[in-house]
KEMARTI-698847 format. One record per residue (C-alpha): x, y, z; residue in three letters. Coordinates in pm, whole numbers, plus 32768, in hexadecimal, padded with zeros to 4 digits. Example, Ala and Ser with C-alpha at 12.3 -4.5 7.8 and 13.67 -1.06 7.14 Angstrom:
84CE7E3E830CALA 85577F9682CASER 
//
This chain:
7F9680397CDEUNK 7F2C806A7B67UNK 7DE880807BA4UNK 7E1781517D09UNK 7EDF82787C35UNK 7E1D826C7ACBUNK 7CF882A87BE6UNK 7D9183C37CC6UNK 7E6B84997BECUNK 7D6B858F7BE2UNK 7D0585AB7D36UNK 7E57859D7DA0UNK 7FD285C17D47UNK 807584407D4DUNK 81DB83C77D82UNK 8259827C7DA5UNK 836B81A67E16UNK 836580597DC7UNK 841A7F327E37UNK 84847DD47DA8UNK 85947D047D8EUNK 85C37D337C13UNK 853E7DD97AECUNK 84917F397ADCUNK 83877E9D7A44UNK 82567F497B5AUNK 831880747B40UNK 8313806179CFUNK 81A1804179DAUNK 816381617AC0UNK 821482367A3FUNK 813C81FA790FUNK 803382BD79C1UNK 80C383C479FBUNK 815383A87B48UNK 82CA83A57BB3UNK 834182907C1AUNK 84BC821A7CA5UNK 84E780CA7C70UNK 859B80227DB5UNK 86347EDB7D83UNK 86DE7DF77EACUNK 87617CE07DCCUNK 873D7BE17ED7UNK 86B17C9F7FCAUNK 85407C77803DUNK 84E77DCE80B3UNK 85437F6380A0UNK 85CA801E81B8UNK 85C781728237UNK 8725817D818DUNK 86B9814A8019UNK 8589821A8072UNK 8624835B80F1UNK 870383107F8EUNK 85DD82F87EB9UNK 853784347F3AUNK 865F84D67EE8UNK 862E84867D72UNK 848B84D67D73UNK 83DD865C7D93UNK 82AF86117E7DUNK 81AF87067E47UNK 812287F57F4BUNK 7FED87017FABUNK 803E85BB7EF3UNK 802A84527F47UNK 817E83947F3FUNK 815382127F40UNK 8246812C7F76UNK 82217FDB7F09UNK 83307EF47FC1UNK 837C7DAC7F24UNK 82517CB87F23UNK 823D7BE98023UNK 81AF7BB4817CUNK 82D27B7C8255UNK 84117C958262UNK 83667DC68220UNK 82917DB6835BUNK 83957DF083EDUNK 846E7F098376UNK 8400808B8386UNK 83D2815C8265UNK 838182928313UNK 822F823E8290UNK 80DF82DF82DFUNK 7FF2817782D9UNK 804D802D8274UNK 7F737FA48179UNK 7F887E0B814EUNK 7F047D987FF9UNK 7E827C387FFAUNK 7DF17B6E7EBFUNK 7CD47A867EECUNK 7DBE79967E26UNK 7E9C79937F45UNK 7DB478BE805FUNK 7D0E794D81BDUNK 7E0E78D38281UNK 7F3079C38208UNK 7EBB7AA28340UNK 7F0E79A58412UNK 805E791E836DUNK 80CF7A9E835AUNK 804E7B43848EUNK 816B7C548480UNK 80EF7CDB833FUNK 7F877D0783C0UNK 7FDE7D7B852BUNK 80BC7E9B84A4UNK 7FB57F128398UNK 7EA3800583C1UNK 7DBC7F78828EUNK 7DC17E2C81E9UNK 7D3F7E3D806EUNK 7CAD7CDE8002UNK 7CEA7CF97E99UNK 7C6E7C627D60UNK 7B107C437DEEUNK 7AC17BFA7C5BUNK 7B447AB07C79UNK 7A587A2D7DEAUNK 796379407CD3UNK 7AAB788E7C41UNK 7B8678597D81UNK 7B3E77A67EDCUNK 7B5C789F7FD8UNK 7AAD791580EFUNK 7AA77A8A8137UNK 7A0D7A7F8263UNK 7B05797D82F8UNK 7C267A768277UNK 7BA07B888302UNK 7B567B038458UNK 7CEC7A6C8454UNK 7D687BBA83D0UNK 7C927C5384FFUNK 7CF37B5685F7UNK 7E667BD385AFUNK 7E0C7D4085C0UNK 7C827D898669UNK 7CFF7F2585CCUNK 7D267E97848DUNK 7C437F28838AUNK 7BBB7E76825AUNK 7B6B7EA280E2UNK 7B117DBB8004UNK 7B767E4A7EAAUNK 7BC27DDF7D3BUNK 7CBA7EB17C7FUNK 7C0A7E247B62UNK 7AC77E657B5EUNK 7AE77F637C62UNK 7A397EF97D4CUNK 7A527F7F7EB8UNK 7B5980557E44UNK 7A8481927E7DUNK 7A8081417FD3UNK 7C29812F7FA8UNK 7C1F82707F47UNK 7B2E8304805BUNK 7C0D827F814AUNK 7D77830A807EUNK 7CC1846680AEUNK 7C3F844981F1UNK 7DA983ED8274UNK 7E3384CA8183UNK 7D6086018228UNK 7DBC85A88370UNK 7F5885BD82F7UNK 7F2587238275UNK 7E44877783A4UNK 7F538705847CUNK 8055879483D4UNK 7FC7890683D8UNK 7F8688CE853BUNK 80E98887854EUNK 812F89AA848BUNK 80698AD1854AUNK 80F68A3A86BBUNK 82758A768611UNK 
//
């Protein structure tokens, strides 16, 4: 997410809500860039709701043709299934994680609209197949779109961003639509 703001800030205006269990220690970070960030945490809970959201959105100014991301608590299995009132779901897998994670988490991947294969960096050091993850990830959900990206060195995150503003367009697009039928 680091890397995703220090990136965008200039193209575009960047909020975030970001979820754990404990510590602020993501928001902490991002709001080291720059970016405002609430810091959500469920104790033991393993996922937001539309309930802390609508609360958090409260406490954050979204600019006029921003990008709010939300990062729910990391991991594969409760947030696929709650609703954020979220544009796209965006599943973040690490390499370091195995090519069967698709398969073991199919709600994740069936209720997102782009799956980012991170830490690309890290493919000559780990056993790991992309293809094989790719074709489970697309066995789960044939709509599924797919990036292979590394925050670190960056790659494929151009591509990231071509798609953020391509979907991005489309929202205001729609919403003037909206708008000028009022």
């Amino acid at each position: 997410m680091v890397r995703v703001i220090t990136d965008l800030k200039d193209r575009f205006p960047i909020a975030v809500i970001e979820g754990d269990q404990q510590t602020s220690n993501d928001a902490d970070r991002i709001r080291a860039t720059g970016a405002p960030a609430i810091q959500l945490n469920t104790g033991k809970g393993c996922h937001l709701d539309a309930h802390m959201i609508a609360h958090a959105l409260d406490e954050l100014t979204l600019a006029e043709g921003g990008l709010l991301f939300i990062e729910n608590v990391g991991n594969l299995v409760c947030p696929a299934a709650f609703d954020l009132g979220e544009a796209h779901k965006v599943v973040v897998l690490s390499v370091t994680e195995g090519e069967d994670k698709p398969l073991k988490y199919p709600e994740m991947f069936a209720a997102s609209d782009l799956l980012l294969l991170n830490k690309a960096d890290l493919l000559p050091h780990v056993d790991f197949d992309v293809g094989l993850c790719l074709a489970n990830a697309l066995k789960v959900n044939p709509d599924l779109q797919t990036l292979v990206v590394s925050a670190r060195s960056g790659e494929g995150l151009q591509a990231f961003y071509a798609w953020l503003e391509g979907r991005a367009a489309r929202q205001i697009r729609a919403k003037a639509g909206v708008a000028a039928v009022k």
